[in-house]
N, C-alpha and C positions, 0 to 999 in steps of 0.2 A: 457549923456548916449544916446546910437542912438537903439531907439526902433526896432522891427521887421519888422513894418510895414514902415519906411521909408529908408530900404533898399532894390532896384530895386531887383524884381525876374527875372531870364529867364524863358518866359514862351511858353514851345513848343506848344502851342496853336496858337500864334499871329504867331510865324514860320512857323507854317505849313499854317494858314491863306494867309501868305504870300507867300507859295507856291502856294498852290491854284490860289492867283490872277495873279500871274506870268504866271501860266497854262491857266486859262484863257485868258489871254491878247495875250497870243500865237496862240490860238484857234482860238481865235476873227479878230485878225491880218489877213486882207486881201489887204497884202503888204502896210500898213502904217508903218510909223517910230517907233515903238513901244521901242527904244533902251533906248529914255533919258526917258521911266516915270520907266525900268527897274532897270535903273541906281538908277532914285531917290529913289525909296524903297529899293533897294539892300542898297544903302548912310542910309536908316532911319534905316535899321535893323544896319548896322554895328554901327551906333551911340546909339542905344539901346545897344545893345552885348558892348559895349566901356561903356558905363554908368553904368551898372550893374555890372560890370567887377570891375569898380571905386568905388561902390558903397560897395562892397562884399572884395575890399582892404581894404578902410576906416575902415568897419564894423571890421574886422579880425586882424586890426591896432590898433584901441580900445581894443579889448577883451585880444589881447595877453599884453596889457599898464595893464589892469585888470588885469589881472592875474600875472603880474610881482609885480605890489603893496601887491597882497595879499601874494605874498611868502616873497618879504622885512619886510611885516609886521610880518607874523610866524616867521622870522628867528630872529625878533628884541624880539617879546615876547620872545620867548625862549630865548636868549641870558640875559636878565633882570629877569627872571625867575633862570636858572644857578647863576648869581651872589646872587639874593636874599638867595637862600638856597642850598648852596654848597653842602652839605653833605648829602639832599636826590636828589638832580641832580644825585650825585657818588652812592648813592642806588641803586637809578632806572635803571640806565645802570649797576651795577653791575646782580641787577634780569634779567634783558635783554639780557643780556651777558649768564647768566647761562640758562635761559630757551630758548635759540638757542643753543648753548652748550650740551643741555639736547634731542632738537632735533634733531642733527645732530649727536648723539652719537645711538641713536635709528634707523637712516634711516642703520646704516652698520652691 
């Protein structure tokens, strides 16, 4: 099971952080080559946004694996349930049947 806390957040704060120093660095720039430390952090942000991106698959790749077990598993109970007692299985959808029946007679 993949906790909350070890799947990477985006977090517009380090973003905008990052803008900042970008802004800065522009500011600062009195015609030095300021292109490649651009590059590099623009590289560190896209490999965060790629990691987290990965992070929030995985995490969402698990849950829906979840949730597929837990309906296999309802569909098996019921299914072992119907066999065991046939005849208030045919009850209860019989009541179910008439009390939508009972609804749908009342909506007209």
């Amino acid at each position: 099971m993949v906790s909350r806390r070890s799947v990477p957040r985006l977090n517009t704060q380090e973003f905008n952080d990052f803008l900042d120093d970008v802004a800065t660095l522009l500011e600062s720039s009195s015609g030095t080559d300021i292109r490649g430390e651009i590059e590099k952090r623009v590289k560190a942000a896209r490999t965060g946004l790629r990691d987290a991106v990965t992070g929030l698959t995985d995490h969402s790749t698990e849950l829906a694996e979840r949730a597929r077990e837990g309906v296999e598993r309802g569909i098996d109970y019921s299914r072992d349930r119907v066999s065991e007692h046939p005849l208030s299985s045919v009850g209860v959808a019989a009541v179910g049947g008439l009390i939508v029946g009972l609804l749908l007679a009342n909506r007209r």
